[in-house]
C-alpha positions as CSV (number, residue, x, y, z in Angstrom):
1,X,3.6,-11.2,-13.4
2,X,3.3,-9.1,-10.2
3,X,0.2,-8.6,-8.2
4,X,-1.1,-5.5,-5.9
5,X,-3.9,-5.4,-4.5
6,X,-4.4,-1.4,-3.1
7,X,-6.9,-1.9,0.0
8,X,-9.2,1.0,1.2
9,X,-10.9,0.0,4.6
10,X,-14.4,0.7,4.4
11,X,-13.8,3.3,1.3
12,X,-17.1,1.9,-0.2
13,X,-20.6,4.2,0.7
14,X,-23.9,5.3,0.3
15,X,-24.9,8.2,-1.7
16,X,-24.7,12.1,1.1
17,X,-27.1,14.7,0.7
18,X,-24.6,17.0,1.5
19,X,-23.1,15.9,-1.9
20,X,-26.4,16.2,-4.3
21,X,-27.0,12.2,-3.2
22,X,-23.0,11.5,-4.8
23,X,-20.4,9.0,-2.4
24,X,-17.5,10.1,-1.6
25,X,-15.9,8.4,-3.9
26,X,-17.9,9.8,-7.0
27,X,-16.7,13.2,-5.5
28,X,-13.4,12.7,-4.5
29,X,-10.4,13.7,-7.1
30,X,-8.9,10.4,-7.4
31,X,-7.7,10.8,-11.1
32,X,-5.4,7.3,-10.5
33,X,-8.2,4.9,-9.0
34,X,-10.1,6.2,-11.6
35,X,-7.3,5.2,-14.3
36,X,-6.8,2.3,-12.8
37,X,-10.7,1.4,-13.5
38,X,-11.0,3.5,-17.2
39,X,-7.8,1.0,-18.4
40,X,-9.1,-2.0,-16.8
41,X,-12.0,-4.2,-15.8
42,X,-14.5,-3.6,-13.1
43,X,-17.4,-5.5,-10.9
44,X,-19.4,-5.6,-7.7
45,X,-17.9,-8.5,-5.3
46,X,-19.3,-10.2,-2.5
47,X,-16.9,-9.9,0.6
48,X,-19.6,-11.2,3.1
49,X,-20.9,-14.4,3.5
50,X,-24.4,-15.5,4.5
51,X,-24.3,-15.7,8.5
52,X,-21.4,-13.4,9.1
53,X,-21.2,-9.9,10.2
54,X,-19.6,-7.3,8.1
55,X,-16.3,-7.1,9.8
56,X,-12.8,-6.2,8.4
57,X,-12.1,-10.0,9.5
58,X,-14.8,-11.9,7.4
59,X,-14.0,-9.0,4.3
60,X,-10.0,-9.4,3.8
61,X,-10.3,-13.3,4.4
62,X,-13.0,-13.4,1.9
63,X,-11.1,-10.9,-0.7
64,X,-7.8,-13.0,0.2
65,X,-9.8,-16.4,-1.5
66,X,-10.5,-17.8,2.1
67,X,-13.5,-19.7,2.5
68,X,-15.1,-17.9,6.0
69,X,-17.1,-20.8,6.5
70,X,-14.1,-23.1,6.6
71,X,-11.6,-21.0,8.3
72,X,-12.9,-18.2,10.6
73,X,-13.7,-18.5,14.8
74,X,-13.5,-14.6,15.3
75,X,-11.5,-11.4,15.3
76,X,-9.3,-11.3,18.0
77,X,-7.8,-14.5,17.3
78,X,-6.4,-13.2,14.1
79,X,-5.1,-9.7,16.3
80,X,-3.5,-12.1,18.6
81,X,-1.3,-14.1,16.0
82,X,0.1,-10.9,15.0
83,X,1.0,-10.0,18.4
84,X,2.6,-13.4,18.9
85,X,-0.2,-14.5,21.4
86,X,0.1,-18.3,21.0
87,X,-3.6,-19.7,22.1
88,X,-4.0,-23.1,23.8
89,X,-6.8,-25.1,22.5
90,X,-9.0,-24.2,25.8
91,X,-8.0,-20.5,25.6
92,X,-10.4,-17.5,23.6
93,X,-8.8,-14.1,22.8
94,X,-11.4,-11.4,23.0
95,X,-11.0,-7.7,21.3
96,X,-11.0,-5.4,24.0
97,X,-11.4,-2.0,22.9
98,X,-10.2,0.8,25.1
99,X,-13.6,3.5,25.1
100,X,-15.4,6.9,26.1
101,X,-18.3,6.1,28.9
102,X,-20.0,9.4,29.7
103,X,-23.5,8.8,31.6
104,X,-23.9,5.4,31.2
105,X,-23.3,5.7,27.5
106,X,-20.9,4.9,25.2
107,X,-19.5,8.1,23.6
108,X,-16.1,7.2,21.8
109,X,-15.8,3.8,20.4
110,X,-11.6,5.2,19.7
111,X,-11.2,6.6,23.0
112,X,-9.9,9.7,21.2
113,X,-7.7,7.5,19.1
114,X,-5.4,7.1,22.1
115,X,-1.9,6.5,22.0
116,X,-0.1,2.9,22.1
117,X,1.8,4.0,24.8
118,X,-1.0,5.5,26.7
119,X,-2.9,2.3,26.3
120,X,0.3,0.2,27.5
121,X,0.4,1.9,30.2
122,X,-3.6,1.5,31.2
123,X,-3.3,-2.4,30.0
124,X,-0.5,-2.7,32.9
125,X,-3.0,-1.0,34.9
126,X,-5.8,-3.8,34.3
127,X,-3.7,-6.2,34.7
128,X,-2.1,-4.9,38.2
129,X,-5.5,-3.9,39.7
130,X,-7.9,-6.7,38.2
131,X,-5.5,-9.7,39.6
132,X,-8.2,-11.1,41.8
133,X,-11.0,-11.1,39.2
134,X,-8.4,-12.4,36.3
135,X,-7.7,-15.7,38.4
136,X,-11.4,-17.0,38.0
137,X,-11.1,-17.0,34.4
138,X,-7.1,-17.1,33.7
139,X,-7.7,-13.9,32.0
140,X,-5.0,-11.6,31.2
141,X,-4.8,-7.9,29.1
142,X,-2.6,-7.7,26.1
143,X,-1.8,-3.9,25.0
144,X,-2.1,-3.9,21.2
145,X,-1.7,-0.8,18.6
146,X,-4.1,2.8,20.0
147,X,-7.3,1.8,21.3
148,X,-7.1,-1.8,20.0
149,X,-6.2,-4.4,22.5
150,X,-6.6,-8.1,23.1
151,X,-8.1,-10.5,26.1
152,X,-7.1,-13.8,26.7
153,X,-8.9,-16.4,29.3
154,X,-9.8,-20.0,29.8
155,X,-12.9,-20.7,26.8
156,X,-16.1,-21.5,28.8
157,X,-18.8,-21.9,25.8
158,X,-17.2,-18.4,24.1
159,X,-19.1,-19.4,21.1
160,X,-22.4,-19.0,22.6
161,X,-21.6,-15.6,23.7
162,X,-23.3,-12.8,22.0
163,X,-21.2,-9.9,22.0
164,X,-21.7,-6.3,19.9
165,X,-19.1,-4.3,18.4
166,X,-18.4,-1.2,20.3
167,X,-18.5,0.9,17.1
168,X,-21.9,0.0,16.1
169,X,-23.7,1.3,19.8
170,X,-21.9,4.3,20.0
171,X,-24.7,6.6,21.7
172,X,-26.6,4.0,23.0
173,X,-26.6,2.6,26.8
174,X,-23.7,0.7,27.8
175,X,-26.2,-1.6,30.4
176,X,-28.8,-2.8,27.3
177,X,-25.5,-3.9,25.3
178,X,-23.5,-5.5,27.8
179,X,-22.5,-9.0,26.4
180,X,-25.4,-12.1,27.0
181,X,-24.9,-15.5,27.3
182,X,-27.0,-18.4,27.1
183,X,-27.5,-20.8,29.8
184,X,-24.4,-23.0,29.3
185,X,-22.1,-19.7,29.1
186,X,-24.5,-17.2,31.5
187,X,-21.8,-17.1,34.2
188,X,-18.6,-16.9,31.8
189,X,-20.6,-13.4,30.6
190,X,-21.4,-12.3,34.1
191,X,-17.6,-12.9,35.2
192,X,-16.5,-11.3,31.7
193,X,-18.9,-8.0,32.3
194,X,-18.3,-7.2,35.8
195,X,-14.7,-7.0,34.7
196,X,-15.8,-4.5,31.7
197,X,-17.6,-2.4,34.4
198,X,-15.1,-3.0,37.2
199,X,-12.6,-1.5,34.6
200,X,-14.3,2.1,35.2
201,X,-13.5,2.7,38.5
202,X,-9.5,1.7,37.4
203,X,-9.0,3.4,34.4
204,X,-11.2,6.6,35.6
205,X,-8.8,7.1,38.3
206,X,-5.4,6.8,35.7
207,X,-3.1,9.9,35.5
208,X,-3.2,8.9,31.9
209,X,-6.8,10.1,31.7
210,X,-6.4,12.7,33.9
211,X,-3.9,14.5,32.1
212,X,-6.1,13.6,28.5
213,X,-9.2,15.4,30.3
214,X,-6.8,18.4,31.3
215,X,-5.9,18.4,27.3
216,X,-9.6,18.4,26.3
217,X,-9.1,15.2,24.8
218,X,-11.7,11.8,25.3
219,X,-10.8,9.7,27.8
220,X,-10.0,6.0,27.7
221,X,-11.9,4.8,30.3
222,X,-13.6,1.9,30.3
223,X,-13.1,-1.0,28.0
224,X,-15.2,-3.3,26.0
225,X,-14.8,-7.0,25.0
226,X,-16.0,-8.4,21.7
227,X,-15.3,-9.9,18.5
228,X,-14.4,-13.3,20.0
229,X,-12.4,-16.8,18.8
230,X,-10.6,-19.4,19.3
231,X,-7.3,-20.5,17.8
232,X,-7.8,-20.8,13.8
233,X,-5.6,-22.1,10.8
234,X,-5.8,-21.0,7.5
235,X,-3.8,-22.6,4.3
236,X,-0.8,-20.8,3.7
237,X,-1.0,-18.7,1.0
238,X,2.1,-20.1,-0.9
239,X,0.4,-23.4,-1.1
240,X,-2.9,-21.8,-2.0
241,X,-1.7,-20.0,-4.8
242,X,2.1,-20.9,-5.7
243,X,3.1,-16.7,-4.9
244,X,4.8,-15.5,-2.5
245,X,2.8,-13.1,-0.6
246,X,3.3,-9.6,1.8
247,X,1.3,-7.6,3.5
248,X,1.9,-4.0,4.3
249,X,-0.7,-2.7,6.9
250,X,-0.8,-0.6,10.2
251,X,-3.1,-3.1,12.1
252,X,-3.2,-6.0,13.8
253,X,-5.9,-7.3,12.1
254,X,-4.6,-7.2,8.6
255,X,-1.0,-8.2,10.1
256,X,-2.1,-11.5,11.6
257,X,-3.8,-12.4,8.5
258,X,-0.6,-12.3,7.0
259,X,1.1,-13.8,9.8
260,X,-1.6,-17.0,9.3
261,X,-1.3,-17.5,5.9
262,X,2.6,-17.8,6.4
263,X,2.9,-14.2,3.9
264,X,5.6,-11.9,5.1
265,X,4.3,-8.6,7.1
266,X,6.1,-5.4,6.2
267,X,6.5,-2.4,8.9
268,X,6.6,0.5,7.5
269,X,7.8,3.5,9.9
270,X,5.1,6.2,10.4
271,X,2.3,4.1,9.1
272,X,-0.7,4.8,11.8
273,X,-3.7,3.2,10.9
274,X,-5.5,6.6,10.9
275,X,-5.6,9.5,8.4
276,X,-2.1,10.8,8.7
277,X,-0.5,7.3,7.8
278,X,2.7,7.5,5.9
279,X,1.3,6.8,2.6
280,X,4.5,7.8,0.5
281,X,6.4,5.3,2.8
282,X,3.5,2.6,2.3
283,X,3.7,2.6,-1.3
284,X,7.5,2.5,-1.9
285,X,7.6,-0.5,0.5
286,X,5.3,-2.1,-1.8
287,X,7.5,-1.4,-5.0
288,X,10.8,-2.9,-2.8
289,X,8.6,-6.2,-1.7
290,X,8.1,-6.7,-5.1
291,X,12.0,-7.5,-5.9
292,X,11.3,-10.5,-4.0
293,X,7.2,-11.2,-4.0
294,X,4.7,-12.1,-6.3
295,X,2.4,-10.3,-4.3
296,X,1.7,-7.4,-2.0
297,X,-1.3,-6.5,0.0
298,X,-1.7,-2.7,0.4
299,X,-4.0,-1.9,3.5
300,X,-4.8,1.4,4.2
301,X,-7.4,2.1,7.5
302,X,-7.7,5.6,7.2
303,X,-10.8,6.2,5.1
304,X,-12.9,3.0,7.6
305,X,-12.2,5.4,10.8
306,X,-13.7,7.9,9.0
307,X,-16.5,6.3,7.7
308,X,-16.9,5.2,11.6
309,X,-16.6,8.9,12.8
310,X,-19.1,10.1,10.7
311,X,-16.6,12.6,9.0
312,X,-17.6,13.2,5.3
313,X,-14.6,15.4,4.7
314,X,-12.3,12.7,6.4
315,X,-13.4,10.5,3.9
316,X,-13.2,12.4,1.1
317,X,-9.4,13.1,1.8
318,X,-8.3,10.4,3.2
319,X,-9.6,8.9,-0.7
320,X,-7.7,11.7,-1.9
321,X,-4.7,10.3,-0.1
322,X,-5.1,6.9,-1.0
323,X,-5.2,7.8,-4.5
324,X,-1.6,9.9,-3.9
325,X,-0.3,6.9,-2.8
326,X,-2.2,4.3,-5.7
327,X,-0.1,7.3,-8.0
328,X,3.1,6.7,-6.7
329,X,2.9,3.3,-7.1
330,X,1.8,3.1,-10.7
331,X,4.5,5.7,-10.8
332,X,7.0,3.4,-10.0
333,X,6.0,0.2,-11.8
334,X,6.1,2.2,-14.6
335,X,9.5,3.6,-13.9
336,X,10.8,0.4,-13.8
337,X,9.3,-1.5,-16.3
338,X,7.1,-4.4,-13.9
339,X,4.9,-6.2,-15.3
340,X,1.7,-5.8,-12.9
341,X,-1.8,-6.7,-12.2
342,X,-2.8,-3.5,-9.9
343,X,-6.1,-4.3,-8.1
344,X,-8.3,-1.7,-5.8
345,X,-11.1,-2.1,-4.0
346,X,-12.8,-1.3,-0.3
347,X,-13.2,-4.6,1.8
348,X,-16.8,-3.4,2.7
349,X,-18.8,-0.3,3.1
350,X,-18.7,2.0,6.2
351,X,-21.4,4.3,4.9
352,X,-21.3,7.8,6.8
353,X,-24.8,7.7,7.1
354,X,-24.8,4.8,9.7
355,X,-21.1,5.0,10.9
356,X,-20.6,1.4,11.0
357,X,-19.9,-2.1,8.0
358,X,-22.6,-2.8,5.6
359,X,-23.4,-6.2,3.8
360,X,-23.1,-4.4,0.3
361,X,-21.2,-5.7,-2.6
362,X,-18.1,-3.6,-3.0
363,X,-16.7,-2.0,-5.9
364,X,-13.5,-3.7,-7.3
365,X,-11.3,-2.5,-10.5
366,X,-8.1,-4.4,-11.8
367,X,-5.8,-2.9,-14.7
368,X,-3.0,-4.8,-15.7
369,X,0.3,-3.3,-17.3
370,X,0.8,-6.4,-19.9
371,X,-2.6,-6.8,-21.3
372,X,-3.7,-3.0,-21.8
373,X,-6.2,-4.0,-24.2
374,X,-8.4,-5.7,-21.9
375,X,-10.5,-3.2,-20.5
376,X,-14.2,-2.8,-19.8
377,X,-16.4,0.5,-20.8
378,X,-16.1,1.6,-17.3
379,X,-14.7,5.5,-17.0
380,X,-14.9,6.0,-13.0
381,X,-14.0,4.3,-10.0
382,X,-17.3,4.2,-7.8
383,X,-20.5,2.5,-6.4
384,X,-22.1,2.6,-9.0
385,X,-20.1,3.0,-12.4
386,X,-18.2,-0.2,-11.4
387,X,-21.8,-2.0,-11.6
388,X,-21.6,-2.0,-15.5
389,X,-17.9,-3.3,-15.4
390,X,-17.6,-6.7,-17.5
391,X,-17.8,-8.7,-14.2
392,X,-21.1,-7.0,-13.5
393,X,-22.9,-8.0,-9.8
394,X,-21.8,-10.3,-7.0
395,X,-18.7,-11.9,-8.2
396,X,-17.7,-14.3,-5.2
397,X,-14.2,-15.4,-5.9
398,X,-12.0,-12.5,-6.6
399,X,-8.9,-13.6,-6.8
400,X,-9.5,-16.2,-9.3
401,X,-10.1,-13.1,-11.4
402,X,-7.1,-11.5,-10.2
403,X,-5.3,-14.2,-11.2
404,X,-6.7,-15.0,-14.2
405,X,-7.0,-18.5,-13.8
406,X,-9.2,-21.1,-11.7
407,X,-7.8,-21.4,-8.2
């Protein structure tokens, strides 16, 4: 037996007005997530623990079988392992996210979605013109993949940092959310904001954001530090499970989960993390893993930088999309006779409402290709018809249901 599990980022969300009080996902045309949960067996699951934010971090871990609690010291440490940024034990990756400041205020959490080779090129900058200020803290800028980049510098009490997530402050004051620290770490945050704010002046001044404010595009110019960790280890996922595991995902993120659990990460050529991924491409790389995997981990980002953006219609295609390519890889499986657990589910909500993760149990729906028979009264794929599935409300351990076993 195979197993796929098809990964919409933040697909899960609140009923719109603009849709007579519907999600997106009861309105998008998704005729093969919705076969996937009429022939199969559906439930609410519970991606985020007590005491943890709602990231993408916490939320694949936790649909992965990872115990959070166990496991998990931040985000960026899991971006940096992808980007083969070996930590020292007294060394702390931070996120740093490339953004839009206008007036004080944070107006583009994406920076336009800038390039990878714009934001190389800005990341050299940093590094060149921030020398001085790196050297108190052995800091230095890592370019990562569009707006998503990562810091590393010596740890003085990280942990006791409190740092917010550009994406949920976008139109609020950068000077009320700049990064606090108690008394132990109160100078490690002064040393770490000056450097956000001293970044302005630098990146301001770039003939890579002059030329984007020619273009009527946002401009990347200033950057923000959060989601912050230390080196981690997690059980490789052959020993957790006895399957050998890939992951097929356009961020850094996802990747370096992969990379951590020892499962093989798959590049896929025009895959963007954004709406006009190459979905075709993503789901035929999934089919080929299989020849040589148990199982594959389908990550799509498009329909969470939606959600973020606040674009209803960006959601509801980039669904639409997701459900193309969730086609073309029941397609194929059928084509060629595997025998396959299929699995799809958001890894938390990004409601368009608020434009940023939710706590909310996410909808999950599993159809196997061997046992047809075992299927639930479920019709739709959705926030709420997936609540009278036969696993019902707040199911913890999902992969033990994957599976079909205790693992």
């Amino acid at each position: 037996m195979k197993y796929i599990i098809i990964l919409g980022d933040g697909m899960s969300d609140y009923p719109v007005e603009e849709l007579n009080n519907r999600t997106p996902l009861q309105v998008a045309n998704k005729p093969n997530i919705d076969f996937i949960a009429k022939n199969g067996v559906s439930g609410m699951l519970k991606t985020i623990q007590e005491g943890f934010e709602p990231g993408s971090d916490v939320a694949n871990l936790s649909v992965l079988g990872y115990d959070v609690r166990k496991c998990h010291t931040g985000r960026a440490p899991i971006e940096a392992a992808n980007m083969g940024i070996n930590l020292n034990n007294n060394e702390i990756a931070f996120r740093c996210n490339f953004f839009t400041e206008e007036c004080g205020i944070i107006k583009d959490y994406s920076a336009g979605h800038i390039t990878s080779e714009e934001g190389k090129i800005l990341i050299n900058l940093l590094n060149k013109n921030l020398s001085d200020e790196l050297k108190t803290i052995n800091g230095k800028f890592y370019a990562g993949v569009s707006y998503r980049n990562i810091f590393v510098c010596k740890d003085d009490n990280g942990k006791n940092l409190i740092c917010v997530p550009p994406h949920n402050i976008v139109g609020e004051k950068i000077e009320k959310n700049l990064i606090a620290g108690d008394k132990k770490s109160e100078i490690f945050a002064k040393n770490l904001n000056y450097i956000m704010l001293k970044s302005k002046e630098i990146l301001e001044k770039s003939e890579i954001n002059k030329k984007r404010e020619r273009e009527g595009k946002n401009k990347a110019n200033m950057i923000w530090f959060w989601g912050q960790g230390k080196k981690l280890k997690i059980e490789e996922f052959k020993t957790k499970y006895n399957l050998k595991g890939a992951v097929i995902s356009a961020v850094d993120l996802i990747k370096g989960i992969g990379k951590l659990a020892g499962m093989d990460v798959i590049e896929v050529e025009g895959a963007t993390g954004l709406w006009d991924t190459n979905y075709d491409g993503k789901a035929m790389a999934c089919i080929e893993a299989l020849d040589d995997h148990d199982f594959v981990y389908v990550h799509v980002e498009a329909t969470d930088e939606a959600g973020h953006l606040g674009d209803l219609n960006l959601k509801i295609l980039s669904i639409e999309n997701l459900d193309k390519m969730t086609w073309k890889i029941l397609k194929e499986i059928d084509k060629r006779g595997i025998e396959a657990k299929i699995a799809v589910l958001p890894d938390h909500a990004t409601p368009i409402k608020i434009k940023t993760h939710t706590v909310d149990l996410v909808p999950f729906a599993i159809y196997s290709t061997k046992n047809k028979d075992e299927r639930d009264e479920v019709e739709k794929f959705d926030e709420f018809a997936c609540r009278n599935g036969k696993y019902g409300k707040g199911v913890e351990n999902f992969m033990e249901i994957l599976l079909g076993e205790k693992v």
